[in-house]
C-alpha positions in Angstrom: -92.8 -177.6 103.3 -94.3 -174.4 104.6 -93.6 -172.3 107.3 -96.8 -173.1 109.4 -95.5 -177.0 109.5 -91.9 -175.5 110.4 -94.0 -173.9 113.3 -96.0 -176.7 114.1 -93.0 -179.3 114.5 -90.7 -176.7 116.9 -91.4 -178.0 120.3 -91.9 -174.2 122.3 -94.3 -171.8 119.5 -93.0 -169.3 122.3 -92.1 -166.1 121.0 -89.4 -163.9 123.5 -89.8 -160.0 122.5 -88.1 -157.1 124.1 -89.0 -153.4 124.4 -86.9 -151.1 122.5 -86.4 -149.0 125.4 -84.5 -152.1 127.1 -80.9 -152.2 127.3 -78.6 -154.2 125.5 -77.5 -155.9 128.4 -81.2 -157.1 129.4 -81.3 -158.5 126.3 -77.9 -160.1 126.2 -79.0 -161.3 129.3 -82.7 -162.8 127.8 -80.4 -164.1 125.3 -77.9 -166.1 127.2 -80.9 -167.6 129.6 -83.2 -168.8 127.1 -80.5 -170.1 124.6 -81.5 -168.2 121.7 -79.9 -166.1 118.7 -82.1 -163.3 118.4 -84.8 -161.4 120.1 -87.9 -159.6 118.2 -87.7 -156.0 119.2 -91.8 -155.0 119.8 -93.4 -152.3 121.8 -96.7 -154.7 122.6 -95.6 -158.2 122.4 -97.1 -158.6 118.6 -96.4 -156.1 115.9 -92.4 -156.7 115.4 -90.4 -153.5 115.1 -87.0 -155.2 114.2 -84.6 -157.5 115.6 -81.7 -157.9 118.0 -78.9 -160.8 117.3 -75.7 -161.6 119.3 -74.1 -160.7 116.0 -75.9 -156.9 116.4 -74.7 -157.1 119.8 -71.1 -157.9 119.1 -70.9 -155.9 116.1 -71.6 -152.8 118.8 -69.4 -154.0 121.6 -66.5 -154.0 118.5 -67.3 -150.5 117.9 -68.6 -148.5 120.6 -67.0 -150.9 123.2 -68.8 -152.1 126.7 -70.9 -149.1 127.2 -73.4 -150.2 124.2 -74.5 -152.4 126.9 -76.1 -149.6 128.6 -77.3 -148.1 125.6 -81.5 -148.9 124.7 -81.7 -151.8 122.4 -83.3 -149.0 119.8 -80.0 -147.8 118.9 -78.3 -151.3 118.3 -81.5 -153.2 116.6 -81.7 -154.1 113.2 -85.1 -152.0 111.8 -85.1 -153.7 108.4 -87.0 -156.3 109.7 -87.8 -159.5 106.8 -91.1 -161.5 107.8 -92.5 -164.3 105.9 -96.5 -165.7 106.5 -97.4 -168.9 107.3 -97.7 -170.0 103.8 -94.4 -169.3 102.4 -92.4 -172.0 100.8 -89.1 -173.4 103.3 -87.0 -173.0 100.3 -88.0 -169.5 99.7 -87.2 -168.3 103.2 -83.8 -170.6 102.7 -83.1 -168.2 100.3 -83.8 -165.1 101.7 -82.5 -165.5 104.9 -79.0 -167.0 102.6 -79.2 -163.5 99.9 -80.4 -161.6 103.7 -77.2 -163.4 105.6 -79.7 -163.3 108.7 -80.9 -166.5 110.6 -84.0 -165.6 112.4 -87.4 -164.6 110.3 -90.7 -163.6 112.3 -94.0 -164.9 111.2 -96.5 -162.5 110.7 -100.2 -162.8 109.9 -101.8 -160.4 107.7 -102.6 -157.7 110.6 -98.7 -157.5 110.7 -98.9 -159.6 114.0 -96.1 -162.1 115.2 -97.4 -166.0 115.0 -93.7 -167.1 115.7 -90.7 -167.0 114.3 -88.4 -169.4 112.0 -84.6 -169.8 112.4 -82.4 -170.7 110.0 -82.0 -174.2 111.7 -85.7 -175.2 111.7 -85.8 -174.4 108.2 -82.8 -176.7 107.4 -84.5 -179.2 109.5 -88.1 -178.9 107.8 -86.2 -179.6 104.4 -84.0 -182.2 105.5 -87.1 -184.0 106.6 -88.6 -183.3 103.2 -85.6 -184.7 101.2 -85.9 -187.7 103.3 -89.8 -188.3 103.1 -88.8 -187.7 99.4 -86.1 -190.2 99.3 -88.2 -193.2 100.7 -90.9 -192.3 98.7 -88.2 -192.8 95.5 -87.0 -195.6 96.8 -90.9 -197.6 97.6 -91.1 -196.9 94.2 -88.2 -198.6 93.0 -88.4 -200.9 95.3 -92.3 -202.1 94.6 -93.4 -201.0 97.7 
């Protein structure tokens, strides 16, 4: 399956983004409200200039302690952003995001722009759904059908 039907079958294409002058504790809060893992840090909305997880955030809090809350989500934000395109394989981003030991991959387009972004869930999903298409496919076979 490829990641533009992994976009097409999550039910909000919305994509939250966060300046990187923000504080950490706007986005913790971003976080907490719309029930997600990670935020795509971006300056405009579109071009992605890395990414902000509640395991950045709690990595910070364990080292600087609460006053990383106040600090601009620049200084906490993973910059070695990974993207994938709309064409890449679910299996292949599977793998990245496993040998990567993220869980949230921004779409781009080939202008560098965000189209949405993939978590480690919808992928897992998308391939579930594949195996089981798969599997009934096998089995009309056997089957006669």
């Amino acid at each position: 399956m490829l990641v533009n039907q992994i976009l097409s079958m999550k039910a909000s294409g919305e994509i939250y983004t966060v300046a990187p002058d923000a504080s950490v504790a706007d986005a913790a809060r971003l976080l907490s409200e719309r029930r997600i893992g990670a935020i795509v840090v971006s300056e405009d909305g579109k071009v992605p200039l890395g990414i902000l997880s509640e395991r950045d955030i709690v990595r910070e809090l364990g080292r600087r302690g609460a006053q990383v809350l106040d600090q601009p989500i620049s200084e906490v934000m993973t910059r070695k952003l990974m993207t994938c395109t709309t064409g890449d394989d679910a299996l292949v981003i599977l793998d990245r995001m496993t040998q990567g030991r993220f869980r949230h991959l921004p779409v781009v387009n080939e202008a560098g722009e965000m189209l949405g972004i993939v978590s480690i869930g919808d992928a897992v999903s998308a391939r579930l759904k594949e195996l089981h298409a798969e599997k009934e496919a096998l089995t009309g076979m056997i089957m006669g059908n």
